[in-house]
N, C-alpha and C positions, 0 to 999 in steps of 0.2 A: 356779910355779903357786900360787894361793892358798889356804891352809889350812883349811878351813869345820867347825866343828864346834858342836856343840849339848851345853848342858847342862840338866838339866829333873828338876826336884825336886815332887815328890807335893804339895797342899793339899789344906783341905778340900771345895773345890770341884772338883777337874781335877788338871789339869798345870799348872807357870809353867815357860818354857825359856827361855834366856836363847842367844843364836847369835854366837858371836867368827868373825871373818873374821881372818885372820894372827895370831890372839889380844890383838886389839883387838874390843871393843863393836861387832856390827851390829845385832840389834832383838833386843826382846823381846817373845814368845809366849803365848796365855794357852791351852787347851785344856779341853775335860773327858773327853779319854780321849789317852793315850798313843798311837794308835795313827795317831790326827790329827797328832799330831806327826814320828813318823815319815813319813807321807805327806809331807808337805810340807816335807820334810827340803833338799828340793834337792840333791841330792849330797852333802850333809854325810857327812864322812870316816869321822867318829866323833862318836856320840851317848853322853853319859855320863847313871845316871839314878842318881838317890840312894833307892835300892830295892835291894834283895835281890834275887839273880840268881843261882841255881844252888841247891838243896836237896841233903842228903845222903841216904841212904835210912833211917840209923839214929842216925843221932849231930848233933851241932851241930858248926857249922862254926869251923875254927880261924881264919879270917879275921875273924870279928867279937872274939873272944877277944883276937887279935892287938891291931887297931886299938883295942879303948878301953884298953888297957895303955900305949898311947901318948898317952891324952889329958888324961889329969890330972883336971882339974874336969871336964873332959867329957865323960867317960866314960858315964855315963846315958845321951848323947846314939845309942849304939850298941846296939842289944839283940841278942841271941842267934838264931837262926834255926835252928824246930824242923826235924826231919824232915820229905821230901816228904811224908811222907803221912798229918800232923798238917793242913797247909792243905788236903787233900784232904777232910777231913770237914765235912761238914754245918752244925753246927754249934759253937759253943764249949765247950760242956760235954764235947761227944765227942773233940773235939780237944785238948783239958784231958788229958783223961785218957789218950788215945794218949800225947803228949807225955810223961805222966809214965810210964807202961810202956817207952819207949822211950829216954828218958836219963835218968830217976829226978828230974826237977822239970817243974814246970808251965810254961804258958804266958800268956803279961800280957794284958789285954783290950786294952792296948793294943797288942800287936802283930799280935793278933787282928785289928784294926779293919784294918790293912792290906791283909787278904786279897783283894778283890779288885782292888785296884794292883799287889799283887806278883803276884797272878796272869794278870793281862793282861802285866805287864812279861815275867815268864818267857814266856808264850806266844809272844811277839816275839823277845827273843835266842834260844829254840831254831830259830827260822828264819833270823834273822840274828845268827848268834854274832859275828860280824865288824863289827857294826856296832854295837852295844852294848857298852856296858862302865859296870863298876856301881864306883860313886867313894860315898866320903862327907865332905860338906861339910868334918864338923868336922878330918877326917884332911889334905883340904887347905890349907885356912886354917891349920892346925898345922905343916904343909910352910912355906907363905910365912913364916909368924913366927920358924919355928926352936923355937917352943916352943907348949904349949898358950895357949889366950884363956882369960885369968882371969876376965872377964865370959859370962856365956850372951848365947844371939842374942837372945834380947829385949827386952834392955836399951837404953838408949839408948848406954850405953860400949861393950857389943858389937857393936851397930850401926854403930858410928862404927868402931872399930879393921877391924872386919872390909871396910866402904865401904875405908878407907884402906890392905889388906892391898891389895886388889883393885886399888886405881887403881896402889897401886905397882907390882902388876905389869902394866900396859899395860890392864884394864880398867875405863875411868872410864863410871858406870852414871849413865844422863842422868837428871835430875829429873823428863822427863816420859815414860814408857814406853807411851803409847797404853794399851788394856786391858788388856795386862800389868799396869798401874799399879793394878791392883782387888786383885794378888796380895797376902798379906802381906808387909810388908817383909823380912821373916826370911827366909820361900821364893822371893823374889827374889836376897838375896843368895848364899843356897845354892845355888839354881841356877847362878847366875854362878860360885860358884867348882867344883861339878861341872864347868864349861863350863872351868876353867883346867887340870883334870885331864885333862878329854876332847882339849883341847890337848894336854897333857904323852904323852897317849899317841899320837895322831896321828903327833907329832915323835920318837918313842922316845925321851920321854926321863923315863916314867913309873915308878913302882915300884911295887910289889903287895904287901898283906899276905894270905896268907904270897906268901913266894917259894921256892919256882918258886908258883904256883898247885895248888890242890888238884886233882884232878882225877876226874869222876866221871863212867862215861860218856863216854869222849871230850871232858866239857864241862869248862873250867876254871873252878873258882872261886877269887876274891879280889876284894879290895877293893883298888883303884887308885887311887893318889893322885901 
């Protein structure tokens, strides 16, 4: 039976999801809500999203700690994920300041700005724990190499090494992607390699920072790659 899974990385517009069939290249997706993309999933096994998927109630999670310990230069690439119930306020200054009562530092405007992708995203894996699973690019592209990418994704050297991580493992990304193709190149390719995770986990043959997975609420968290 055929393998179908999906992987689909935030911009600033939507969603870009890129969908491996046996984990080879079938199409690429463009969205402006996550939720579009799940619909239209088609049976897809496993949907990986390169979002934060699971809050603690008081502390930050050892999953993001974990993974940029593994990334070398890429580290940046990873931020910290406050308490539920930092994303639950209002606004940023409120949320500022929970954050720091609650594990003694603040919160980045930039991970701020994510608030409402990671909160549509949770809203969906608490209905479908089983269908969701939360990867990050740089942790797999670190998988495929054996080591971190001494270039960032923006570059034209990270571009290229990360296109050539990809084809080497069985995903070769065609030059013309229909409206996909509007996506940036960077959250094109990060979606495709979520989409080599969301594979790896399909096949059990995934790993999670931490392991076992945290567990909060019956819900597990980690970052799978």
């Amino acid at each position: 039976m055929s393998i179908h899974v999906i992987g689909v990385d935030a911009y600033a517009l939507g969603w870009v999801g890129v969908e491996l069939r046996d984990g080879a290249f079938g199409r690429a997706v463009l969205a402006s809500t996550l939720y579009e993309i799940v619909a239209g999933s088609s049976g897809a096994a496993v949907i990986g999203v390169d979002i934060p998927l699971g809050m603690l109630p008081d502390r930050w999670r050892a999953a993001d700690t974990l993974a940029a310990d593994q990334l070398g230069p890429r580290r940046g690439s990873v931020f910290r994920v406050p308490p539920r119930a930092v994303w639950l306020e209002p606004d940023f200054g409120a949320a500022n300041r929970l954050c720091r009562e609650l594990t003694g530092a603040g919160l980045s405007r930039q991970s701020w700005a994510l608030r409402p992708k990671l909160l549509e995203a949770n809203a969906i894996w608490e209905r479908h724990p089983r269908l969701l699973f939360e990867a990050h690019p740089e942790m797999s592209f670190r998988t495929m190499a054996g080591e971190p990418l001494p270039f960032a994704k923006k570059t034209w050297s990270g571009q290229s090494r990360r296109r050539e991580l990809l084809a080497r493992n069985g995903i070769v990304l065609p030059d013309q992607l229909g409206p996909a193709g509007q996506a940036p190149p960077d959250d094109v390719l990060d979606a495709a390699a979520v989409a080599w995770t969301a594979h790896r986990v399909a096949t059990n043959t995934a790993l999670s920072f931490p392991s076992p997975p945290e567990e909060n609420n019956g819900s597990k968290i980690a970052i799978w790659y």
